[in-house]
N, CA, C and O atoms as CSV, one atom per row, in Angstrom:
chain,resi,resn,atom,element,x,y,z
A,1,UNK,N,N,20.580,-4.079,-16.126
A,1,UNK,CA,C,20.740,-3.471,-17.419
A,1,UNK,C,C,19.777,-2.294,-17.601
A,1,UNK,O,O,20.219,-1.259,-18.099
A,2,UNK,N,N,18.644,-2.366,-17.278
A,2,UNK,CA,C,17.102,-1.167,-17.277
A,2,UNK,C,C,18.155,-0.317,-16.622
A,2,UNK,O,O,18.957,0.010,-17.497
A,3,UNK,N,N,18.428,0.085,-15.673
A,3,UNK,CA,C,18.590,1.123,-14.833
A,3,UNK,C,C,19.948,1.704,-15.499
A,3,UNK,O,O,20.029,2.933,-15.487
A,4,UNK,N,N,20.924,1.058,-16.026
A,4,UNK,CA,C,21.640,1.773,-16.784
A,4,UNK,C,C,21.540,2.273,-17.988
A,4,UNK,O,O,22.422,2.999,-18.447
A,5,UNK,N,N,20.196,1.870,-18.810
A,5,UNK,CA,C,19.448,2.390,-20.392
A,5,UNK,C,C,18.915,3.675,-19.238
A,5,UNK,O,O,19.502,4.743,-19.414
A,6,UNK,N,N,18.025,3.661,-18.262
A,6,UNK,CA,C,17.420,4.921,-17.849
A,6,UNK,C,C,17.905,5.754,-17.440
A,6,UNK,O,O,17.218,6.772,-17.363
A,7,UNK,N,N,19.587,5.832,-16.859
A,7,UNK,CA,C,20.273,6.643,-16.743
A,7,UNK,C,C,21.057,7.420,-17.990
A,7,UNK,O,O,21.379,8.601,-18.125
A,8,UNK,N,N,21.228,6.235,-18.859
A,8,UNK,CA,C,21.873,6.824,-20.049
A,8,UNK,C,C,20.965,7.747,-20.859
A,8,UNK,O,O,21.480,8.795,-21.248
A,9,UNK,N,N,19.396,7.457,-21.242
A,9,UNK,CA,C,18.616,8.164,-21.366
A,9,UNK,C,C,18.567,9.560,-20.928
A,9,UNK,O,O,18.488,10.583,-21.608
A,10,UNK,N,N,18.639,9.381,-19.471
A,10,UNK,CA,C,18.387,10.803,-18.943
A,10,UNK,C,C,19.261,11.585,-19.057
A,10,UNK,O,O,18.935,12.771,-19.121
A,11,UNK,N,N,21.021,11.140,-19.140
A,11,UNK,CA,C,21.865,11.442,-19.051
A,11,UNK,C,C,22.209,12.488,-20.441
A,11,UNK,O,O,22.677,13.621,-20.556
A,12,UNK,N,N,21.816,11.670,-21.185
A,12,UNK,CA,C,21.617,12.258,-22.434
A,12,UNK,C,C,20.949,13.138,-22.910
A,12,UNK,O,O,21.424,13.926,-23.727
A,13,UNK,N,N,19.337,13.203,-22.374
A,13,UNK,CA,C,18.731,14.275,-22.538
A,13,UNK,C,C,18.528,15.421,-21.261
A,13,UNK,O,O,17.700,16.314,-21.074
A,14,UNK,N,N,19.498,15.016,-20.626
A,14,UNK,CA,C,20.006,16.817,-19.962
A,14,UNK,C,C,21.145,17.068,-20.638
A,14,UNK,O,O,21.242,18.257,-20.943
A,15,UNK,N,N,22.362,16.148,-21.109
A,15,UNK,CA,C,23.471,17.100,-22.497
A,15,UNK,C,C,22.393,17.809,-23.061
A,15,UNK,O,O,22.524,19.033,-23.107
A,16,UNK,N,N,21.422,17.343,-23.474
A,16,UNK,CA,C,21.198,17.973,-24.717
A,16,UNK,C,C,20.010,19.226,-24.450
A,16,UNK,O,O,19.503,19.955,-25.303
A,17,UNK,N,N,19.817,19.208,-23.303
A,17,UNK,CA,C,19.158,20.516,-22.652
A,17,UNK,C,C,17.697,20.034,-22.531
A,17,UNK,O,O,16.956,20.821,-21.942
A,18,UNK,N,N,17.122,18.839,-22.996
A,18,UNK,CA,C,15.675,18.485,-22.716
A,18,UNK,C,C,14.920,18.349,-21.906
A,18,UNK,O,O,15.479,17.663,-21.050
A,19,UNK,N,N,13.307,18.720,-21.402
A,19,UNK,CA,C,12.949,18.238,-20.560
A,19,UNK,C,C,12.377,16.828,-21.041
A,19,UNK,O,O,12.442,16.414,-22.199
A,20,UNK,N,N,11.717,16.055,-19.789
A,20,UNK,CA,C,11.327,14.943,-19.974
A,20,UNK,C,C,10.199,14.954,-21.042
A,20,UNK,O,O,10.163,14.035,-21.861
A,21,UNK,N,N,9.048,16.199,-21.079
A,21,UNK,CA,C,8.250,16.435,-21.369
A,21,UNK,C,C,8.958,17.035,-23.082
A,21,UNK,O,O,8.108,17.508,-23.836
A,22,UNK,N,N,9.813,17.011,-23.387
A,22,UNK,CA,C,9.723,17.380,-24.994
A,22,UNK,C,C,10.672,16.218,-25.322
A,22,UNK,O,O,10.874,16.186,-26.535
A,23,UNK,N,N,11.214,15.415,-24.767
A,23,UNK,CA,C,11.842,14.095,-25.320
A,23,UNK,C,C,10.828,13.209,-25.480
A,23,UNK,O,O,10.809,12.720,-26.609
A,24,UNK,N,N,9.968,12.825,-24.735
A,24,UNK,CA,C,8.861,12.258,-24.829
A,24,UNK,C,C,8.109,12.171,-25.898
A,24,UNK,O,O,7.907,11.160,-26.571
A,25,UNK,N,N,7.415,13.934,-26.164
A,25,UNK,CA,C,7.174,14.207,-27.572
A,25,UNK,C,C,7.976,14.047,-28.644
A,25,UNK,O,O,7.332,13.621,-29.603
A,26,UNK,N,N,8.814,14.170,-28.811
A,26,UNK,CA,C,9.749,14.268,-30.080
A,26,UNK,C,C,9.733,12.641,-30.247
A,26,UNK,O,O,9.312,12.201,-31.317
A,27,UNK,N,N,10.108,11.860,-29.385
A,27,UNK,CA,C,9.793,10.146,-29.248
A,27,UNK,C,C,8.698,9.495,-29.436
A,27,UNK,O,O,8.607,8.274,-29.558
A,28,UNK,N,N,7.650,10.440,-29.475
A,28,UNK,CA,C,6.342,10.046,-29.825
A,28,UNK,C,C,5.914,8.533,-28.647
A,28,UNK,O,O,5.402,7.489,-29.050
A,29,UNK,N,N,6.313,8.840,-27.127
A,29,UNK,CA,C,6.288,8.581,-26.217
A,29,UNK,C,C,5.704,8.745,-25.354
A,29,UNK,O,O,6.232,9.602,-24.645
A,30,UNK,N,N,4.081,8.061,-24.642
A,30,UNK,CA,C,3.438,8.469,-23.283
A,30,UNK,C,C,4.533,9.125,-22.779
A,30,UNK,O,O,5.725,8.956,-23.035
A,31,UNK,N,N,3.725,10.275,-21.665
A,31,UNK,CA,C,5.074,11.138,-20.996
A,31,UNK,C,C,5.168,9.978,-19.613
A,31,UNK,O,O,6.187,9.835,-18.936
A,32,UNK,N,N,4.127,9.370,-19.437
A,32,UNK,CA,C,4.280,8.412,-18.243
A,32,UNK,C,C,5.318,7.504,-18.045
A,32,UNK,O,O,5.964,7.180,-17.049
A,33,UNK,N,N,5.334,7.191,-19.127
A,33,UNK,CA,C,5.715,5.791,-19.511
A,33,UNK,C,C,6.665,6.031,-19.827
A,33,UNK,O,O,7.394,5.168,-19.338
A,34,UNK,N,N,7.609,7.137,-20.747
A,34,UNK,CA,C,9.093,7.967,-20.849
A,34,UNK,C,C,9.722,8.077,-19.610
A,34,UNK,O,O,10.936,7.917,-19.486
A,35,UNK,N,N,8.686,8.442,-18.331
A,35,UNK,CA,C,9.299,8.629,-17.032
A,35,UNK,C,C,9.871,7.345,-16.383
A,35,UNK,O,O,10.891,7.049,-15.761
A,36,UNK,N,N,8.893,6.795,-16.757
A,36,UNK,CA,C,9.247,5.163,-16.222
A,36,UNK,C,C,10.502,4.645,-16.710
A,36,UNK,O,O,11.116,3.869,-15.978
A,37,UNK,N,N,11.020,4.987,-17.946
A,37,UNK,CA,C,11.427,4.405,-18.245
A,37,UNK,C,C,13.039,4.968,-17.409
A,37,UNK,O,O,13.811,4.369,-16.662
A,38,UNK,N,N,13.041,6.137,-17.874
A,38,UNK,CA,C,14.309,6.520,-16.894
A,38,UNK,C,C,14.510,6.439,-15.946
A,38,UNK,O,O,15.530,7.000,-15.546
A,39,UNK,N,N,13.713,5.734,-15.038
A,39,UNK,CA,C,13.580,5.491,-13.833
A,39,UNK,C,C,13.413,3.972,-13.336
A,39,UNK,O,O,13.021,3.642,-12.216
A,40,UNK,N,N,13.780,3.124,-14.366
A,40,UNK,CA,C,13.889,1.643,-14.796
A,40,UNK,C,C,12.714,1.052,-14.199
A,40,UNK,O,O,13.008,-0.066,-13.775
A,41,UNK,N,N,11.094,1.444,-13.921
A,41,UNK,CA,C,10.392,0.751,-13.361
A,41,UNK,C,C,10.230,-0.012,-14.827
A,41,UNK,O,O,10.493,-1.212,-14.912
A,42,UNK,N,N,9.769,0.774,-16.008
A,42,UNK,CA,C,9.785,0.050,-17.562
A,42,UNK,C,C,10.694,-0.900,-17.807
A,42,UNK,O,O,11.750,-0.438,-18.239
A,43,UNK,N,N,10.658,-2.230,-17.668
A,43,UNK,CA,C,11.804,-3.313,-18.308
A,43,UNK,C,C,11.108,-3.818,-19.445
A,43,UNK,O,O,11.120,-5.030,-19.657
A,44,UNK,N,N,10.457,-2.977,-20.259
A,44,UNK,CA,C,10.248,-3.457,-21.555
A,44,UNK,C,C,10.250,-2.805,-22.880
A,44,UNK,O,O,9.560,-3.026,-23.875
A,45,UNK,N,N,11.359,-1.796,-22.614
A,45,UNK,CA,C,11.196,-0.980,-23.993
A,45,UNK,C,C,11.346,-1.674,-25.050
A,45,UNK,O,O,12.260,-2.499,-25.054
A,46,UNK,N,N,10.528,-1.536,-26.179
A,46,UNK,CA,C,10.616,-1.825,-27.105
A,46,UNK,C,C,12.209,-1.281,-28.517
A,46,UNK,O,O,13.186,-0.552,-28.345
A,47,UNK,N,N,11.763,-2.036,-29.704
A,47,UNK,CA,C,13.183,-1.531,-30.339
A,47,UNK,C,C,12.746,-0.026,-30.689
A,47,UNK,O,O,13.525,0.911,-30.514
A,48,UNK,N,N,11.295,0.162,-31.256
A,48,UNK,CA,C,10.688,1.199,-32.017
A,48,UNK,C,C,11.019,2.679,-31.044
A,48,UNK,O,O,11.215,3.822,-31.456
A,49,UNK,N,N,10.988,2.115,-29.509
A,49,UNK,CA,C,11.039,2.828,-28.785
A,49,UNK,C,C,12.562,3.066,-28.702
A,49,UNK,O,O,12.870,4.203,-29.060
A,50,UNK,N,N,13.657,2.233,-28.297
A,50,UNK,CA,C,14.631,2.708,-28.014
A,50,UNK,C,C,15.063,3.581,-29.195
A,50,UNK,O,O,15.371,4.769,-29.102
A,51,UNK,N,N,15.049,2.817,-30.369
A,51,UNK,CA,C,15.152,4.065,-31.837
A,51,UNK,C,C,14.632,5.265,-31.707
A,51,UNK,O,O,15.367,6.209,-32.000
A,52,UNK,N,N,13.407,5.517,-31.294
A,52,UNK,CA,C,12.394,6.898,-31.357
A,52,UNK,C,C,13.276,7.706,-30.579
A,52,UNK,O,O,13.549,8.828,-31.006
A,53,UNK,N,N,13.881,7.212,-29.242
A,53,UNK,CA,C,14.335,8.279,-27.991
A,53,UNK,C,C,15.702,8.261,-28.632
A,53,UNK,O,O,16.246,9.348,-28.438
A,54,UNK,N,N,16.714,7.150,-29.556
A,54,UNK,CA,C,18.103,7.748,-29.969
A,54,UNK,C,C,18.123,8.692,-31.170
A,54,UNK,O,O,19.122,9.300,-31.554
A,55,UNK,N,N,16.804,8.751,-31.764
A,55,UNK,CA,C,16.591,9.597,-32.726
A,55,UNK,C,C,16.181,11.176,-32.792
A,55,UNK,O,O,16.568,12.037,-33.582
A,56,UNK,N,N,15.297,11.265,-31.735
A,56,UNK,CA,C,14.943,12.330,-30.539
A,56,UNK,C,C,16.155,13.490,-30.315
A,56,UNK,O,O,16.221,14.701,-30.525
A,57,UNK,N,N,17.229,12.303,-29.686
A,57,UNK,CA,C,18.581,12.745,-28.866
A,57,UNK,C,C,19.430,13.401,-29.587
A,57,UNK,O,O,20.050,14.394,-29.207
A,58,UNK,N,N,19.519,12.773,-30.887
A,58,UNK,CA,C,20.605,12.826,-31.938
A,58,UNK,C,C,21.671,11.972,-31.526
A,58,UNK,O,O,22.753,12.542,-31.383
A,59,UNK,N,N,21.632,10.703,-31.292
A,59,UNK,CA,C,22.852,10.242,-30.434
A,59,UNK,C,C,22.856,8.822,-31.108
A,59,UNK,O,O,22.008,8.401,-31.896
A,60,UNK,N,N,23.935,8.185,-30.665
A,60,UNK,CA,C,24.227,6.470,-31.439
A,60,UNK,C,C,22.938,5.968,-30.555
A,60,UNK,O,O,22.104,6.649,-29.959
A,61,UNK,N,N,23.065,4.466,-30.681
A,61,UNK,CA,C,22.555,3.415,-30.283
A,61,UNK,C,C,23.323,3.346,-28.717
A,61,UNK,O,O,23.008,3.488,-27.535
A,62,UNK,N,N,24.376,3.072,-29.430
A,62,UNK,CA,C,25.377,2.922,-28.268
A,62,UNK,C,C,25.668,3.927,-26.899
A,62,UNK,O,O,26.461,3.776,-25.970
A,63,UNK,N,N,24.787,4.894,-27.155
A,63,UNK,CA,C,25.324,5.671,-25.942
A,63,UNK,C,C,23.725,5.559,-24.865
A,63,UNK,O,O,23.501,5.641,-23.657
A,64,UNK,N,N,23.116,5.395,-25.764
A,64,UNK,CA,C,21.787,4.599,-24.582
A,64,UNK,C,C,21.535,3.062,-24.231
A,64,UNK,O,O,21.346,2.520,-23.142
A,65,UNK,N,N,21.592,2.596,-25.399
A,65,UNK,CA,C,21.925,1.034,-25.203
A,65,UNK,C,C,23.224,0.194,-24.858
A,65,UNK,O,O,24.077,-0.154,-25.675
A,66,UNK,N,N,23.215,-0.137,-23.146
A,66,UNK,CA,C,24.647,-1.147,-22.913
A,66,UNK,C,C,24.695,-2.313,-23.920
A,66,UNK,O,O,23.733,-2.881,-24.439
A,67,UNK,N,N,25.929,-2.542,-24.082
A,67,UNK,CA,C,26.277,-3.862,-24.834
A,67,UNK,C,C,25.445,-5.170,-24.283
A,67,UNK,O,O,24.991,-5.224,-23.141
A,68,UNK,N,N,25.324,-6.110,-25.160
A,68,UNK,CA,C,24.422,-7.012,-23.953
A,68,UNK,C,C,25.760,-7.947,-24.400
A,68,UNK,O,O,26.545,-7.676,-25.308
A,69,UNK,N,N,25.794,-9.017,-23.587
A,69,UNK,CA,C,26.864,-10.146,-23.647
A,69,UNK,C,C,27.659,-10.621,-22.362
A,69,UNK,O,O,28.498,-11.517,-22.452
């Protein structure tokens, strides 16, 4: 599931023309730890966090977060 939130992440913020380094900021996100995350070593994002980066994006829930079930 991580590795498909970190692709969707990234996926998302190249639509939207970002580097890692101003999604991060705008997410109010270590830039380390933003990297990690798109790169699924992070299996613990938080909710505050996944909100911060779909808020960042301008994008649903749903297009970074897989369904869980």
């Amino acid at each position: 599931m991580w590795v498909k939130v970190g692709r969707n992440i990234k996926h998302c913020r190249k639509w939207k023309g970002l580097t890692p380094e101003e999604l991060a900021s705008r997410a109010r996100i270590n830039l380390k730890r933003y990297k990690r995350m798109e790169k699924a070593i992070v299996q613990d994002i938080t909710i505050v966090e996944a909100f911060n980066i779909k808020d960042a994006l301008g994008v649903s829930q749903e297009e970074i977060l897989p369904l869980l079930g």
